[in-house]
C-alpha positions as CSV (number, residue, x, y, z in Angstrom):
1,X,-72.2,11.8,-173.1
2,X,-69.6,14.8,-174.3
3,X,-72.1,14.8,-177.5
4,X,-74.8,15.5,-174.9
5,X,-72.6,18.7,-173.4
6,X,-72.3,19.9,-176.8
7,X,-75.5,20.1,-177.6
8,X,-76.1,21.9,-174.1
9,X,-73.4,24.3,-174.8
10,X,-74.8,24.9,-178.2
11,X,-78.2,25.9,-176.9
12,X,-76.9,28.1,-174.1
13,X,-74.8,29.9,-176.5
14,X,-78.1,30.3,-178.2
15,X,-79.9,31.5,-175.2
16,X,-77.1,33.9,-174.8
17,X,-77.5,35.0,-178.2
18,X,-81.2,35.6,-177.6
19,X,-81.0,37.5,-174.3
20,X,-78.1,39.8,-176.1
21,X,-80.4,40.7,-179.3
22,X,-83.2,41.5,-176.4
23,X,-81.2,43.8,-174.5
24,X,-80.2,45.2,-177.5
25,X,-84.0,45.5,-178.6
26,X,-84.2,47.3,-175.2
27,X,-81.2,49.9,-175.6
28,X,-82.1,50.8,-179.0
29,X,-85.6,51.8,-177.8
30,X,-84.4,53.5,-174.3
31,X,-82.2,55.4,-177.4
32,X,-85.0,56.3,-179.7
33,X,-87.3,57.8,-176.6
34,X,-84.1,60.2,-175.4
35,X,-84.2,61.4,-178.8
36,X,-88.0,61.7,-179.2
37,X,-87.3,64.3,-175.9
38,X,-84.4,65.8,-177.5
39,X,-87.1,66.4,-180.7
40,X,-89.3,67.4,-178.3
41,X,-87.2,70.4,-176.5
42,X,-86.0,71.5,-179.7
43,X,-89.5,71.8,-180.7
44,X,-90.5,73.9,-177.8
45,X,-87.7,76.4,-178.7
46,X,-88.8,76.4,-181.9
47,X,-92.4,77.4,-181.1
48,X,-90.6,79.8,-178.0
49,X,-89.3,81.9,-180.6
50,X,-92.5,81.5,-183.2
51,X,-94.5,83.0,-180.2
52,X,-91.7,85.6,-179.3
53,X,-92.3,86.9,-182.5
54,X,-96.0,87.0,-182.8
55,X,-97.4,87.3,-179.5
56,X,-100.4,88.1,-180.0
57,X,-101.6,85.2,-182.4
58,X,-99.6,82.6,-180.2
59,X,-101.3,84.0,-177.3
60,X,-104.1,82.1,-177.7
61,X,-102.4,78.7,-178.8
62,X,-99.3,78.5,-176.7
63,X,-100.8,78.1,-173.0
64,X,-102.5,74.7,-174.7
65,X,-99.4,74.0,-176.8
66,X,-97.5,74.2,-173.7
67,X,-99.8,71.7,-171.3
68,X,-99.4,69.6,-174.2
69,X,-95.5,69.5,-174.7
70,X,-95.4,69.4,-170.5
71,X,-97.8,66.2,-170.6
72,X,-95.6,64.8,-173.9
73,X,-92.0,65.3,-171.3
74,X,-93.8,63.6,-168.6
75,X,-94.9,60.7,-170.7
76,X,-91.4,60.3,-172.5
77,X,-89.8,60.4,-169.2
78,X,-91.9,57.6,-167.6
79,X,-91.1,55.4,-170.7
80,X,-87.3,56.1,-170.2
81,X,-87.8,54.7,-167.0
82,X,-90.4,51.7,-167.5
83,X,-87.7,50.9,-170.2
84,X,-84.4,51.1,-168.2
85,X,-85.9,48.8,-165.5
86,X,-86.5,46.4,-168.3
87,X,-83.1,47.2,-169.2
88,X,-81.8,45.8,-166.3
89,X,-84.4,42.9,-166.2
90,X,-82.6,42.2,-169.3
91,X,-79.2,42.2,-168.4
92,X,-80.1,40.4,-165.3
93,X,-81.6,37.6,-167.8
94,X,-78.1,37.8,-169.5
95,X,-75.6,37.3,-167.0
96,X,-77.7,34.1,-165.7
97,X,-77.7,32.9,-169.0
98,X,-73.8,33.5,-169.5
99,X,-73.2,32.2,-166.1
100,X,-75.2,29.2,-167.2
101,X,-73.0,28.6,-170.3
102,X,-69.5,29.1,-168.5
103,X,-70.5,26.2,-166.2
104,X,-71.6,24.0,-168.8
105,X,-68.3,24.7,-171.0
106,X,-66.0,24.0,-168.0
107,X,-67.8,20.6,-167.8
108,X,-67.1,20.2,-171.3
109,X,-63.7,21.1,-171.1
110,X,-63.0,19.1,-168.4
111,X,-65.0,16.1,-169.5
112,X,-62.6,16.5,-173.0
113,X,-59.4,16.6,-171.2
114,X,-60.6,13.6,-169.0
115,X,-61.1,11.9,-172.0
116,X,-58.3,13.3,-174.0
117,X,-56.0,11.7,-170.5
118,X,-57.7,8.1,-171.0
119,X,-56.7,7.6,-174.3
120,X,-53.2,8.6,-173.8
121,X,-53.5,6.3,-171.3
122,X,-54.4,3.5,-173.3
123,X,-52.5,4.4,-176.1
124,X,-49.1,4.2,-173.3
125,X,-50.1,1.1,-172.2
126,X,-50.5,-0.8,-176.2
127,X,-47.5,0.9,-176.6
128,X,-46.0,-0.6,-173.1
129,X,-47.2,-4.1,-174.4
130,X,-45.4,-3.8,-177.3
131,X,-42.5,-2.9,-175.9
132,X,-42.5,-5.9,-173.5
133,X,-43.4,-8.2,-176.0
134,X,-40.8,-7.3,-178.5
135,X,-38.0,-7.1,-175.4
136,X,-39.2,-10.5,-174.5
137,X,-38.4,-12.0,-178.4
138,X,-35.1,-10.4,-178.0
């Protein structure tokens, strides 16, 4: 049976695993839309000061660049959000799964010391017999 709560242990550690590399899959991508904005900003005061110094030519461009960069914020922003609530899905999936482990670990544990306890049980009592048997040759 304790081979049986290994192997359970095993494969919630591996569950574990798995919902760690997801949420790290999720963080990474929350980070690579933050900086996608932060490209984004610095791209607008790029094309600010382009247009500051040719006003005339980025006249005619920089009322469509600008619904453009304003529709590009808004999108970035709703992914940020879409992902942070899968964020929290995530870690949500994480600490059941670590809660999950602990409890099976603490079986384990315990079912180990149980054991461990029986055979120094059994192991006092040969050794009792022994005693008695060699006192009663004496």
């Amino acid at each position: 049976m304790a081979k049986g709560l290994k192997s359970l242990v095993r494969l919630n550690e591996w569950k574990v695993d798995e919902k760690r590399r997801i949420l790290g899959e999720r963080l990474s991508q929350i980070s690579a839309l933050e900086d996608g904005l932060t490209a984004l900003e610095e791209e607008v005061l790029n094309e600010q000061s382009v247009a500051q110094q040719s006003p005339q030519e980025a006249g005619l461009f920089y009322g469509t660049y600008a619904n453009g960069v304003i529709s590009r914020r808004d999108q970035f922003k709703s992914d940020i959000n879409e992902m942070e609530k899968q964020v929290q899905a995530a870690r949500d999936d994480l600490n059941e799964a670590y809660r999950e482990l602990k409890k099976f670990e603490i079986i384990h544990r315990q079912r180990e010391k149980r054991e461990a306890a029986e055979l120094e049980k059994k192991q006092q009592s040969l050794l009792d017999e022994l005693a008695l048997q060699n006192h009663e040759r004496k």
